[in-house]
N, CA, C and O atoms as a GROMACS GRO file, in nm:
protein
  572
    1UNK      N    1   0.381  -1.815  -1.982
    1UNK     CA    2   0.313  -1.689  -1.963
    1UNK      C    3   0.370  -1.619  -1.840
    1UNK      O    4   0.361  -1.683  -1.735
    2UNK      N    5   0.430  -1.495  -1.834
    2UNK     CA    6   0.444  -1.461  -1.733
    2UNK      C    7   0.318  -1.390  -1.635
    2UNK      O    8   0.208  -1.341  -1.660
    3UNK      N    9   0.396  -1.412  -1.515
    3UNK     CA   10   0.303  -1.338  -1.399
    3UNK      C   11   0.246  -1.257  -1.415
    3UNK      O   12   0.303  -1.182  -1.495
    4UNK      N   13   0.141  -1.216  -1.379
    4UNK     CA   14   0.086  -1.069  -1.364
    4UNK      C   15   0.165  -0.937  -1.339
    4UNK      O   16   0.171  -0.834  -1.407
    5UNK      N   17   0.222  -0.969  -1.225
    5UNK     CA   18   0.327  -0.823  -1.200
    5UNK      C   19   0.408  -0.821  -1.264
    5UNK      O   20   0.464  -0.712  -1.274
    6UNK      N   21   0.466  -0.946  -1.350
    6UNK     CA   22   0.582  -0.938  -1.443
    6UNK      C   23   0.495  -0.848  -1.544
    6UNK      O   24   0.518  -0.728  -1.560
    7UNK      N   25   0.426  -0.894  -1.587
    7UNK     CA   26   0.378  -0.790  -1.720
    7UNK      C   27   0.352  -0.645  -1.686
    7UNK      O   28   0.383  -0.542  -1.745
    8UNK      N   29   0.284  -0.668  -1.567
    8UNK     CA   30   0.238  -0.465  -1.529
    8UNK      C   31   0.341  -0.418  -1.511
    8UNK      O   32   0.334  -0.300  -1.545
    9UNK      N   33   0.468  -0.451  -1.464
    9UNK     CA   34   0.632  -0.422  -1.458
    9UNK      C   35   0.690  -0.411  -1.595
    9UNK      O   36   0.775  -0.327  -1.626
   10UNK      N   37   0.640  -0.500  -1.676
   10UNK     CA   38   0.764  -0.518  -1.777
   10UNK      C   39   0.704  -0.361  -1.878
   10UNK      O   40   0.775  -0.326  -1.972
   11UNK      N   41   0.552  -0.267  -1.839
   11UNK     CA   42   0.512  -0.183  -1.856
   11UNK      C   43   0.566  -0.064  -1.779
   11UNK      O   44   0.531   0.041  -1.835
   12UNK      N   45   0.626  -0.047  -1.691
   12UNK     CA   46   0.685   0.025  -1.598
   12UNK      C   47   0.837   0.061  -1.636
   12UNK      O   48   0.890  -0.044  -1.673
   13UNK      N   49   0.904   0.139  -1.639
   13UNK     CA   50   1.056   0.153  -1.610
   13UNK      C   51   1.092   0.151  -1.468
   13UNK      O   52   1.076   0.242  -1.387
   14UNK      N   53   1.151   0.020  -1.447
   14UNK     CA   54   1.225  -0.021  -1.328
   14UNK      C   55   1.339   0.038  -1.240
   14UNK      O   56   1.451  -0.006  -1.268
   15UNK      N   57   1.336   0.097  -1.174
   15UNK     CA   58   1.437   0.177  -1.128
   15UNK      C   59   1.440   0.145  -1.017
   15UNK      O   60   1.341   0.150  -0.944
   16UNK      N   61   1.604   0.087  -0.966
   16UNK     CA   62   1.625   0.057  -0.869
   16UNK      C   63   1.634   0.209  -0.736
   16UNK      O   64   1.659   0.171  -0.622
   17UNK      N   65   1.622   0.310  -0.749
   17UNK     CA   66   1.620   0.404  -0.656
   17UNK      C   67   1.454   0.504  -0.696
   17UNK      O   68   1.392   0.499  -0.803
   18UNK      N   69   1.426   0.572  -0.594
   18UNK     CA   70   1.334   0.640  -0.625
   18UNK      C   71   1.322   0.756  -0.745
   18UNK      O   72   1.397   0.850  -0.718
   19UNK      N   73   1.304   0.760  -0.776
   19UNK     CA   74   1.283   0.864  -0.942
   19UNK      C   75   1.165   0.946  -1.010
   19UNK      O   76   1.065   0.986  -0.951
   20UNK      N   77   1.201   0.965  -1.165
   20UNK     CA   78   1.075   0.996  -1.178
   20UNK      C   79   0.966   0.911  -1.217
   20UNK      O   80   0.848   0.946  -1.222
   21UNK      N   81   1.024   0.766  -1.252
   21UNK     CA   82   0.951   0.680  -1.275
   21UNK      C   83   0.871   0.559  -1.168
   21UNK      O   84   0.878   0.543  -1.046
   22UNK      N   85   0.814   0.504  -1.249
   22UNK     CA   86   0.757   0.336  -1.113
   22UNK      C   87   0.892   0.283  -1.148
   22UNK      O   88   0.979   0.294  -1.234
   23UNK      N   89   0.866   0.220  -1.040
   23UNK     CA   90   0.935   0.107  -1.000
   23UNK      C   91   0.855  -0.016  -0.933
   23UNK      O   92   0.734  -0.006  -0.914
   24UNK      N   93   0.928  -0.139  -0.896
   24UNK     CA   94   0.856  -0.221  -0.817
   24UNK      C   95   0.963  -0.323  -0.767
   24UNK      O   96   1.081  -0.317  -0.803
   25UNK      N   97   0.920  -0.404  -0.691
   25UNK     CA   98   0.952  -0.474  -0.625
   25UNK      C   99   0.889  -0.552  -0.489
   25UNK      O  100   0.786  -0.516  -0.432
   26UNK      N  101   0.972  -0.667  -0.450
   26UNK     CA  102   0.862  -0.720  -0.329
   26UNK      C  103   0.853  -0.680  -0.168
   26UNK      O  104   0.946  -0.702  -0.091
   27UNK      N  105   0.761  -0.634  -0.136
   27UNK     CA  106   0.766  -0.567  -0.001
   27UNK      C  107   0.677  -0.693   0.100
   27UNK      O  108   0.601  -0.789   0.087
   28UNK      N  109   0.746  -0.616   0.202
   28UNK     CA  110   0.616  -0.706   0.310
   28UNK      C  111   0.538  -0.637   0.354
   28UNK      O  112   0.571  -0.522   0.383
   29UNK      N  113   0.400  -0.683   0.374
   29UNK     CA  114   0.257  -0.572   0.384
   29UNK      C  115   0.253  -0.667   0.515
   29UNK      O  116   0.301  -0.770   0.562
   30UNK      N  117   0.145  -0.544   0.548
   30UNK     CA  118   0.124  -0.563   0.726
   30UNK      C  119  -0.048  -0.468   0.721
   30UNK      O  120  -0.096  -0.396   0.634
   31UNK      N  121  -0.084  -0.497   0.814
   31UNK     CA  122  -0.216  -0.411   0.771
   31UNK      C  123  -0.233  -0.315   0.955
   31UNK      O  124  -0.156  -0.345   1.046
   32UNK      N  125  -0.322  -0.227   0.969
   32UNK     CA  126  -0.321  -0.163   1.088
   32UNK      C  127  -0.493  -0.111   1.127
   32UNK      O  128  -0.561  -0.148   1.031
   33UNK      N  129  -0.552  -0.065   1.195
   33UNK     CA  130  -0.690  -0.008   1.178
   33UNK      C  131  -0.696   0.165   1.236
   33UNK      O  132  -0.621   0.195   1.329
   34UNK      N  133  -0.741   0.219   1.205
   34UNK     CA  134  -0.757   0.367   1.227
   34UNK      C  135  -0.772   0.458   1.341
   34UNK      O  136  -0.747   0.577   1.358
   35UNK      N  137  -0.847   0.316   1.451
   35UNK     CA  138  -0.752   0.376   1.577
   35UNK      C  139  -0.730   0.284   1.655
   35UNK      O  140  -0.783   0.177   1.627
   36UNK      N  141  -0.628   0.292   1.804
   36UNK     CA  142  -0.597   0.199   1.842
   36UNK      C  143  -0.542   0.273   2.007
   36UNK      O  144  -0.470   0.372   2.013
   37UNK      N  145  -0.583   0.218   2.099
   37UNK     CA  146  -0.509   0.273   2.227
   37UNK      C  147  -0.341   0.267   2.187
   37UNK      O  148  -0.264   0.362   2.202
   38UNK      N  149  -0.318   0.181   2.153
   38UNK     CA  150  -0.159   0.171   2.143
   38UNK      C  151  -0.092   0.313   2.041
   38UNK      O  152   0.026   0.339   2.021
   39UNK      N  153  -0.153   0.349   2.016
   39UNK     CA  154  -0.080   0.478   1.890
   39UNK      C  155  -0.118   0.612   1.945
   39UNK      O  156  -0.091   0.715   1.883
   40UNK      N  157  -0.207   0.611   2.111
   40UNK     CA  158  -0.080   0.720   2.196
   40UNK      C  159  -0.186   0.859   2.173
   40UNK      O  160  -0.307   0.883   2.176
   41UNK      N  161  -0.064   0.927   2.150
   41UNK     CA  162  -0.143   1.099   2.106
   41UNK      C  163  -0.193   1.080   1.987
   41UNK      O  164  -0.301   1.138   1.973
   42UNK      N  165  -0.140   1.000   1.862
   42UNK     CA  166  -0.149   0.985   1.729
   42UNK      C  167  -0.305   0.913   1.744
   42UNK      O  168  -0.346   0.927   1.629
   43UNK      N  169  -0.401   0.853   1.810
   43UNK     CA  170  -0.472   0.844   1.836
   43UNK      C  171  -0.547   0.924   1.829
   43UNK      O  172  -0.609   0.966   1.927
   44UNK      N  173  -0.569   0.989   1.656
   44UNK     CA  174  -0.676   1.097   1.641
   44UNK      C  175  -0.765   1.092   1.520
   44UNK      O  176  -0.840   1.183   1.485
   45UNK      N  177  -0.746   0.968   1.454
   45UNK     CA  178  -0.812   0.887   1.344
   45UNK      C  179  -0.756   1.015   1.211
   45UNK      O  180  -0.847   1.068   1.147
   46UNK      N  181  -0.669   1.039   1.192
   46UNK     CA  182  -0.571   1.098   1.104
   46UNK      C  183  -0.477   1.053   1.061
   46UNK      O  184  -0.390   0.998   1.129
   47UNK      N  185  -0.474   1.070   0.915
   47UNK     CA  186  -0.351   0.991   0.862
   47UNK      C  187  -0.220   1.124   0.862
   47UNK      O  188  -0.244   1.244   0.873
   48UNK      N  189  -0.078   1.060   0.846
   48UNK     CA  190   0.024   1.153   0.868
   48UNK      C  191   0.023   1.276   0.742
   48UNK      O  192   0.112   1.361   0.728
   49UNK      N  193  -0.089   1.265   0.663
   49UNK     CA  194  -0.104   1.354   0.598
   49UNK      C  195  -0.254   1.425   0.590
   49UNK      O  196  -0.329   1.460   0.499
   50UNK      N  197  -0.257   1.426   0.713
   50UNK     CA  198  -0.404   1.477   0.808
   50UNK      C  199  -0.534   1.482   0.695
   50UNK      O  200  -0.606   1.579   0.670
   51UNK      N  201  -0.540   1.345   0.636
   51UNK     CA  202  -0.608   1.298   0.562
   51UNK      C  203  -0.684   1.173   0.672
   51UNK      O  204  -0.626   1.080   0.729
   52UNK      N  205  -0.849   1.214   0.675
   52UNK     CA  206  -0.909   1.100   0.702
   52UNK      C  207  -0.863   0.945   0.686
   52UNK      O  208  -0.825   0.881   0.589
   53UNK      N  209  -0.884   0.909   0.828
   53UNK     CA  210  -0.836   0.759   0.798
   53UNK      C  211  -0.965   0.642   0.797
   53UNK      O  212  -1.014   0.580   0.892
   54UNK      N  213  -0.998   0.640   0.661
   54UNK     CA  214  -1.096   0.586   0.635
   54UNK      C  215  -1.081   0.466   0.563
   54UNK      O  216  -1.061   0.480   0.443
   55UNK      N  217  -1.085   0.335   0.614
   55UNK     CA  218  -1.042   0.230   0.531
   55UNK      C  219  -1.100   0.206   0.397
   55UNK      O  220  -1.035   0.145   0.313
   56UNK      N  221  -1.222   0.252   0.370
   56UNK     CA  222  -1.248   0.292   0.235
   56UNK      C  223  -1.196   0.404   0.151
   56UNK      O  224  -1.251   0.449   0.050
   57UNK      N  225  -1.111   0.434   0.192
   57UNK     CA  226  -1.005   0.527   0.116
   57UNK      C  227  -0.866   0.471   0.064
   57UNK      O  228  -0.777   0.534   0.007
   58UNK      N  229  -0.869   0.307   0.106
   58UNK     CA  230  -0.763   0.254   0.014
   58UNK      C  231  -0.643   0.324   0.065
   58UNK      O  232  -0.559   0.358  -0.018
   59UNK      N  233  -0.625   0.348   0.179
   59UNK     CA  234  -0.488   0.457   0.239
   59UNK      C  235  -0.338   0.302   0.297
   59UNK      O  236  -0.348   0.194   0.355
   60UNK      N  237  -0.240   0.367   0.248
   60UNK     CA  238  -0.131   0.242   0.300
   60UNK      C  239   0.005   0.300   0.375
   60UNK      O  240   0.106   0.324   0.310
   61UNK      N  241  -0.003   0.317   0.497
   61UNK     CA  242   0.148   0.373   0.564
   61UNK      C  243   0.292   0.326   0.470
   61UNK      O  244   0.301   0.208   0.435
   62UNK      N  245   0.352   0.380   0.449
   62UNK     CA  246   0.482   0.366   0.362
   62UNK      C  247   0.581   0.477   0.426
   62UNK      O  248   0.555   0.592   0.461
   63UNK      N  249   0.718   0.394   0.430
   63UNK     CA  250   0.860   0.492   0.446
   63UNK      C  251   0.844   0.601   0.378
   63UNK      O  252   0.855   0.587   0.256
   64UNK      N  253   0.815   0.732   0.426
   64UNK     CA  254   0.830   0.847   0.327
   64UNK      C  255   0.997   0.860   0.268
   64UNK      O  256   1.011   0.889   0.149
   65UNK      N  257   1.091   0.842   0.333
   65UNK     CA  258   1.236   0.835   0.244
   65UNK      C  259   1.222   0.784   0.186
   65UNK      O  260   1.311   0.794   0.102
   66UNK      N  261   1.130   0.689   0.154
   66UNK     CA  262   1.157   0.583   0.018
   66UNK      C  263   1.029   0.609  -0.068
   66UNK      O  264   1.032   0.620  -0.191
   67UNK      N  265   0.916   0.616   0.009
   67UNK     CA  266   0.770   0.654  -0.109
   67UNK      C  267   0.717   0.738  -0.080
   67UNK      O  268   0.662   0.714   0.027
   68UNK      N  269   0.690   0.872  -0.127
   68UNK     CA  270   0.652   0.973  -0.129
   68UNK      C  271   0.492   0.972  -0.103
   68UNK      O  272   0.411   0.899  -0.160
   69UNK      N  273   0.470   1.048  -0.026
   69UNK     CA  274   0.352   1.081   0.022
   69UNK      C  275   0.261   1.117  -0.106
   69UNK      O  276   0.314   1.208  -0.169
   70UNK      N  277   0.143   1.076  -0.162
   70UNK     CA  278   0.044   1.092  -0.262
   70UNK      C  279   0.088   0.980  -0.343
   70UNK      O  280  -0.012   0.922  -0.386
   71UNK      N  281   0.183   0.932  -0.378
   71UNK     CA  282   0.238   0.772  -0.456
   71UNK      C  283   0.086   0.709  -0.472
   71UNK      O  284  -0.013   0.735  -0.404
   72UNK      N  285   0.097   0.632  -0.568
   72UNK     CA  286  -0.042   0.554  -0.589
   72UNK      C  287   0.052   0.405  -0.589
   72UNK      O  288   0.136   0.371  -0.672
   73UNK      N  289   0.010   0.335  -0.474
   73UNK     CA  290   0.106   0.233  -0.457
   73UNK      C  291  -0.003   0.098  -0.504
   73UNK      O  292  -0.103   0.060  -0.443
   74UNK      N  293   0.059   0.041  -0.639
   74UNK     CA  294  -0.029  -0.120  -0.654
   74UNK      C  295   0.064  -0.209  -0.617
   74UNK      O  296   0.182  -0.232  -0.642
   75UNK      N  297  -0.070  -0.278  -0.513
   75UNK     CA  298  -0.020  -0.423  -0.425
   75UNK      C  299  -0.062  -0.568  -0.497
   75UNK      O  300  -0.183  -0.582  -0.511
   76UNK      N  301   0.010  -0.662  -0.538
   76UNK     CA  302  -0.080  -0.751  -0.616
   76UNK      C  303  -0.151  -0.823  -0.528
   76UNK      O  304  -0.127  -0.839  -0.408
   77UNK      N  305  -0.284  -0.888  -0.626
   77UNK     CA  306  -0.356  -0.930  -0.558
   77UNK      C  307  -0.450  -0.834  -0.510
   77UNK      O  308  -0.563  -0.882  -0.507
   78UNK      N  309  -0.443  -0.704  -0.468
   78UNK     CA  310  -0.514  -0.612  -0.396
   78UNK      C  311  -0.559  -0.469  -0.440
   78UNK      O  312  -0.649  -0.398  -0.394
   79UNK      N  313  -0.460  -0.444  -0.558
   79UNK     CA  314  -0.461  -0.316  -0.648
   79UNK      C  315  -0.447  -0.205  -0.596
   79UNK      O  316  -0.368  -0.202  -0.502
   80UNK      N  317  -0.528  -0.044  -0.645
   80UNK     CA  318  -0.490   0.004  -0.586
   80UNK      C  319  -0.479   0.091  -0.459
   80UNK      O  320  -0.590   0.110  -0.410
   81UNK      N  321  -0.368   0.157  -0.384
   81UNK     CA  322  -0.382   0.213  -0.259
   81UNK      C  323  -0.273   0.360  -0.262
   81UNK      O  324  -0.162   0.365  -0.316
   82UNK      N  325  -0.338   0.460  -0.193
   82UNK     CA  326  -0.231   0.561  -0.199
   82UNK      C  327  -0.130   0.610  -0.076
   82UNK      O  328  -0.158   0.599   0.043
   83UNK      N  329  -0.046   0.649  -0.113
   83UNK     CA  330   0.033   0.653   0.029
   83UNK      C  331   0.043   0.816   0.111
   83UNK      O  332   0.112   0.917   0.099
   84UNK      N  333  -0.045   0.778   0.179
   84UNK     CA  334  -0.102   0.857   0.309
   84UNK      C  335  -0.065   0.881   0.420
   84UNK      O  336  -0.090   0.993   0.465
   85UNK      N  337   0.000   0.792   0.494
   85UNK     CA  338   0.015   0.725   0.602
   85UNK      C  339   0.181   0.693   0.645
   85UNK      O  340   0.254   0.660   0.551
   86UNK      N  341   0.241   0.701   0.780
   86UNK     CA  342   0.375   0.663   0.825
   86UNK      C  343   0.313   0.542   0.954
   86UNK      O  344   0.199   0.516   0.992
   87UNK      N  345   0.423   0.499   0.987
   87UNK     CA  346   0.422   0.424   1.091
   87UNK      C  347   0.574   0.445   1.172
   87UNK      O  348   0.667   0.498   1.111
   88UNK      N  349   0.587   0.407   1.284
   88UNK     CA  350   0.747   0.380   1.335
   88UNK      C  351   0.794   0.248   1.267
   88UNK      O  352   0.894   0.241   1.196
   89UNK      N  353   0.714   0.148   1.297
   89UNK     CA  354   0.824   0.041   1.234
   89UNK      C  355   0.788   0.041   1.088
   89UNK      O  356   0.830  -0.062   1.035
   90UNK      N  357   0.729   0.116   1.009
   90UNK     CA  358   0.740   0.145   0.835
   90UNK      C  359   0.829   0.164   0.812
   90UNK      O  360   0.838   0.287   0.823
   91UNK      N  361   0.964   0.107   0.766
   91UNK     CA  362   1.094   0.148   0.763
   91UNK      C  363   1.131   0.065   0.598
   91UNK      O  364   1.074  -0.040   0.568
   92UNK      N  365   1.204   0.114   0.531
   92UNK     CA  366   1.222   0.069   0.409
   92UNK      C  367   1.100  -0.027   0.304
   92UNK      O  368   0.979  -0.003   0.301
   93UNK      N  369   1.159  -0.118   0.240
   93UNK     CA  370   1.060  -0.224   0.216
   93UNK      C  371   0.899  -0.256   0.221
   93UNK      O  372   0.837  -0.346   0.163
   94UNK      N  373   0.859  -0.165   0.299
   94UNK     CA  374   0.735  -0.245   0.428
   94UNK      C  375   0.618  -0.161   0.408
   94UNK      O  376   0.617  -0.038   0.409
   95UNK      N  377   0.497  -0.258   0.386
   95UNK     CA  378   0.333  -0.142   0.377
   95UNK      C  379   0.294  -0.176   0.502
   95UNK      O  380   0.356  -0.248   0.580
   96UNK      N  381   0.175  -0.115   0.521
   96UNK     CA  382   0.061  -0.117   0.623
   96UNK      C  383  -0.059  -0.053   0.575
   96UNK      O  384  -0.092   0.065   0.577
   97UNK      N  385  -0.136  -0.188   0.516
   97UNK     CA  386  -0.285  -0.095   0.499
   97UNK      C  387  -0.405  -0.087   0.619
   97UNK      O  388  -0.435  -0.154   0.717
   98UNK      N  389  -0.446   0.010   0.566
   98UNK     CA  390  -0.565   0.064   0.653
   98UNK      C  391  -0.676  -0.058   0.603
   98UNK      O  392  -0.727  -0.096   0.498
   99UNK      N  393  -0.681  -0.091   0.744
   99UNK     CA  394  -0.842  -0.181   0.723
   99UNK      C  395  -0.921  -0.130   0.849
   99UNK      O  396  -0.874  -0.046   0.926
  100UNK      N  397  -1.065  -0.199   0.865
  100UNK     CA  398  -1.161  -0.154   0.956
  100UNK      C  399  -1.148  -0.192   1.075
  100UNK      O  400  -1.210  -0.134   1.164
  101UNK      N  401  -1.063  -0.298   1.101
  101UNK     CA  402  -1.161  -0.364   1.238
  101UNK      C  403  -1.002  -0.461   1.238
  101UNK      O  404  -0.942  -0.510   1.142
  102UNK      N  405  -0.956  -0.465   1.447
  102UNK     CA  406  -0.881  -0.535   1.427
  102UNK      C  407  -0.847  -0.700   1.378
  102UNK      O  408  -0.745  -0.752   1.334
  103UNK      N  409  -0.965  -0.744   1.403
  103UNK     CA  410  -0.993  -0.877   1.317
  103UNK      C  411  -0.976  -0.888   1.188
  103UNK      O  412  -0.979  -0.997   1.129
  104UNK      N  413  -0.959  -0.785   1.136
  104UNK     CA  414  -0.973  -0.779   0.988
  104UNK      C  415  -0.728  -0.767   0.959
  104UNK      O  416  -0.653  -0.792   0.865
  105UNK      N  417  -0.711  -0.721   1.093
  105UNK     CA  418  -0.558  -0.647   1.048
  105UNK      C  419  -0.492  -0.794   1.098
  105UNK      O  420  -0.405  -0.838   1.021
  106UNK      N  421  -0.526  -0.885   1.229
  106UNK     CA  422  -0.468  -1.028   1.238
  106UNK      C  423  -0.564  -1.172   1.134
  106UNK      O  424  -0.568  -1.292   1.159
  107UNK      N  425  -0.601  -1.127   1.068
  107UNK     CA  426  -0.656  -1.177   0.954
  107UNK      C  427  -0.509  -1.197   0.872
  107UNK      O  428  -0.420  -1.280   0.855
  108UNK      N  429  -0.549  -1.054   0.834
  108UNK     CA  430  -0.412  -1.022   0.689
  108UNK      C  431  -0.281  -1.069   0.715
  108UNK      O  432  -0.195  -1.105   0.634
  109UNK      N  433  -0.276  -1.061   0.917
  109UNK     CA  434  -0.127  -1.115   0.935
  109UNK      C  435  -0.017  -1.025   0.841
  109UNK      O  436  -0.048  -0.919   0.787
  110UNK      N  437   0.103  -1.080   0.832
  110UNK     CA  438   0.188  -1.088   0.773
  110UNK      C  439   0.201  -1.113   0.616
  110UNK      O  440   0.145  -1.217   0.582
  111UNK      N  441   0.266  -1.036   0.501
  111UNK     CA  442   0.252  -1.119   0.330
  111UNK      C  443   0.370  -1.018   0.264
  111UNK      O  444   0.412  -0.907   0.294
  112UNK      N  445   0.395  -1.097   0.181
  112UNK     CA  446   0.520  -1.062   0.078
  112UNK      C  447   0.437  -1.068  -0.051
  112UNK      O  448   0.391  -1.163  -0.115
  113UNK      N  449   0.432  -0.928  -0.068
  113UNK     CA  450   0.362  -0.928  -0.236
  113UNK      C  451   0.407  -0.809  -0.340
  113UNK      O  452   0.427  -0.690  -0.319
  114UNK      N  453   0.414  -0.875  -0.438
  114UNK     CA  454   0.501  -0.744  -0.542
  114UNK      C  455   0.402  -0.635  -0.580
  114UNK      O  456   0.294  -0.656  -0.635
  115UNK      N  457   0.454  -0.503  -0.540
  115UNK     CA  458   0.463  -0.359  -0.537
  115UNK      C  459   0.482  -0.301  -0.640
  115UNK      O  460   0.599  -0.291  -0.675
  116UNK      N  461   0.394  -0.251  -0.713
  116UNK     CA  462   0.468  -0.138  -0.800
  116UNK      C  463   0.418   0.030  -0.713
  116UNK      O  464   0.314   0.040  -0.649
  117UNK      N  465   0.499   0.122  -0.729
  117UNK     CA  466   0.508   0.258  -0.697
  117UNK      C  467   0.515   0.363  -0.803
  117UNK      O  468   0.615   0.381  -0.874
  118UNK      N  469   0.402   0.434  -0.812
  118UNK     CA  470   0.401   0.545  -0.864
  118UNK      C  471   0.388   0.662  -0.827
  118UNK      O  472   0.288   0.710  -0.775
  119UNK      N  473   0.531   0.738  -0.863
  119UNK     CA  474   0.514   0.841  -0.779
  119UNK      C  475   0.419   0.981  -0.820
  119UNK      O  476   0.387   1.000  -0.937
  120UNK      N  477   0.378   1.080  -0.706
  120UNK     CA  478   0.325   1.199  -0.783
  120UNK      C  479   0.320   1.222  -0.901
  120UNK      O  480   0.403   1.155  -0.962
  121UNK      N  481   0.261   1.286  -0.963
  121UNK     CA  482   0.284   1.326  -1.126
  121UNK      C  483   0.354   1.240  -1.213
  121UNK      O  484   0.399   1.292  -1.315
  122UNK      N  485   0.372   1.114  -1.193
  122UNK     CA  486   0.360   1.032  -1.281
  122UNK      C  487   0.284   0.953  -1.355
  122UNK      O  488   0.226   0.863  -1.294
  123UNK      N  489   0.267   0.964  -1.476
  123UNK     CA  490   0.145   0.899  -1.510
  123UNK      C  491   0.187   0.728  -1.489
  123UNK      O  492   0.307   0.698  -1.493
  124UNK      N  493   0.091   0.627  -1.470
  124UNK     CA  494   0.118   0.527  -1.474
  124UNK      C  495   0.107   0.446  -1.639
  124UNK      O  496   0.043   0.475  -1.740
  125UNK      N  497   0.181   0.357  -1.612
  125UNK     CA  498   0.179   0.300  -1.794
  125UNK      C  499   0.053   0.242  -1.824
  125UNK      O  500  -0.028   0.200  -1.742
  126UNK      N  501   0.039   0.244  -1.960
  126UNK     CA  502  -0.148   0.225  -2.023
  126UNK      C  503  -0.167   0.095  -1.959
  126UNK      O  504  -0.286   0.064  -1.965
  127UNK      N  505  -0.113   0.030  -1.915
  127UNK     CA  506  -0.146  -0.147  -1.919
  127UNK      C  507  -0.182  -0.133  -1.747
  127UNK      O  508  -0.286  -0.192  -1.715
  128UNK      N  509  -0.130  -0.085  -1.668
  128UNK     CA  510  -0.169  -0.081  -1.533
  128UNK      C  511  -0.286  -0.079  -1.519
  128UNK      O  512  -0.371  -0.011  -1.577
  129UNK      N  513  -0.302  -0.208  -1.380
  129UNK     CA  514  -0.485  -0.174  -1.425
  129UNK      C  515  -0.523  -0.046  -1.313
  129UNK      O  516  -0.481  -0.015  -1.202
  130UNK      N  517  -0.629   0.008  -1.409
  130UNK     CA  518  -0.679   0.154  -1.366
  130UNK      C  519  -0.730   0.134  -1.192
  130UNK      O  520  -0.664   0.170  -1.095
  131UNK      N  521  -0.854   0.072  -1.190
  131UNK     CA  522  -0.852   0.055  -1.052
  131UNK      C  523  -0.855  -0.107  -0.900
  131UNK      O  524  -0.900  -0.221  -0.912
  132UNK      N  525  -0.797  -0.052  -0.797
  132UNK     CA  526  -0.894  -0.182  -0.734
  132UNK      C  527  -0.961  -0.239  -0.786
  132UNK      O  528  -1.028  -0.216  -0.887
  133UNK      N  529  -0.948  -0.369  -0.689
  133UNK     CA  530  -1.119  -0.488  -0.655
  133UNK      C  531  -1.168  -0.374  -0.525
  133UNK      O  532  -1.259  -0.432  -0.464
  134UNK      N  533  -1.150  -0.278  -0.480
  134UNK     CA  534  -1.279  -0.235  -0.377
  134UNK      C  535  -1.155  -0.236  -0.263
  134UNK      O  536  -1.033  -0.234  -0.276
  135UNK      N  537  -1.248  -0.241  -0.140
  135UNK     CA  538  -1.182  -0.202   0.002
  135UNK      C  539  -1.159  -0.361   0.057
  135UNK      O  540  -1.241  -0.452   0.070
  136UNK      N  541  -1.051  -0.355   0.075
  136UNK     CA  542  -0.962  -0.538   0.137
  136UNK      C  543  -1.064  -0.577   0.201
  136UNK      O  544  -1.097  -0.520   0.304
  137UNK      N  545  -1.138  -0.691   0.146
  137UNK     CA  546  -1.183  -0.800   0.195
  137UNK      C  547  -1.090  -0.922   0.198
  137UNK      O  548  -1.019  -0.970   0.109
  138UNK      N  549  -1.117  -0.966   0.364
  138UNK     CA  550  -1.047  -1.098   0.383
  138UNK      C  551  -1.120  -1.172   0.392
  138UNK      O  552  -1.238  -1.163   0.429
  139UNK      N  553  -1.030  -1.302   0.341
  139UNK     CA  554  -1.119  -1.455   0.322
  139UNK      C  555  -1.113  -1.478   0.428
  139UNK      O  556  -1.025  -1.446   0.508
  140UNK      N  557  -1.255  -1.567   0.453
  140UNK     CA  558  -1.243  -1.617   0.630
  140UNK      C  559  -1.303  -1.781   0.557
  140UNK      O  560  -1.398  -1.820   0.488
  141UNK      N  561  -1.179  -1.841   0.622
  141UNK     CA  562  -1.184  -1.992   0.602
  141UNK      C  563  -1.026  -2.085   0.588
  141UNK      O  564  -0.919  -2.070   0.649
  142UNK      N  565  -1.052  -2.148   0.519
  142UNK     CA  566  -0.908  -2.243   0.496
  142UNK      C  567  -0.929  -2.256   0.341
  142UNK      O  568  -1.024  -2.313   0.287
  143UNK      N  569  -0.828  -2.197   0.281
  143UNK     CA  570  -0.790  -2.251   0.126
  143UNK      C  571  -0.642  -2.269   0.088
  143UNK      O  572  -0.612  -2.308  -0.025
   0.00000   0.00000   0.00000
């Protein structure tokens, strides 16, 4: 049986460059919280698309050269999130979702999980699932 993302992919046209279609592949996610002394003037609870930064808004910093701002980006494991948001070190490859609380962003740590990207005005394929599990809850424990 294949994977999960293998199938929501093998529903997708794969394109190795940005297009009019999804694509996917594996990125490394990183998570961040909405405000932070360290982020300066940007320290105005605004996302780079002066969209509320509300961790219940499912919002995920992404390379705009590579994912277009409004993209409906699915993370496995986590579903979906839209891309709202830049960072400095967001550079190719790489998410950052919005969560609440910094306990919640060294929780998430570091993860490599397959991505699909859909850009603007693309519809996504029938098999994609329509929405999230909800706003990132982390497990607190050992499994």
């Amino acid at each position: 049986m294949a994977r999960s993302h293998e199938r929501i992919l093998s529903a997708t046209e794969q394109t190795p460059l940005l297009g009019m279609k999804s694509w996917g592949r594996r990125f490394t996610v990183t998570s961040y919280i909405p405000r932070s002394p360290k982020y300066g003037k940007f320290n105005d609870g605004l996302t780079a698309t002066l969209t509320k930064a509300e961790p219940s808004s499912r919002i995920v910093a992404v390379d705009p050269a590579l994912i277009p701002y409004g993209s409906g980006v699915w993370i496995e494991g986590l579903g979906w999130y839209r891309a709202e948001d830049c960072g400095g070190a967001i550079k190719g490859f790489r998410l950052d979702l919005l969560v609440a609380t910094e306990k919640e962003a060294v929780q998430f740590g570091k993860q490599v999980r397959f991505v699909i990207v859909v850009p603007p005005g693309v519809k996504p394929a029938s098999d994609l699932p329509a929405e999230g599990p909800g706003p990132l809850r982390v497990a607190h424990g050992g499994a």
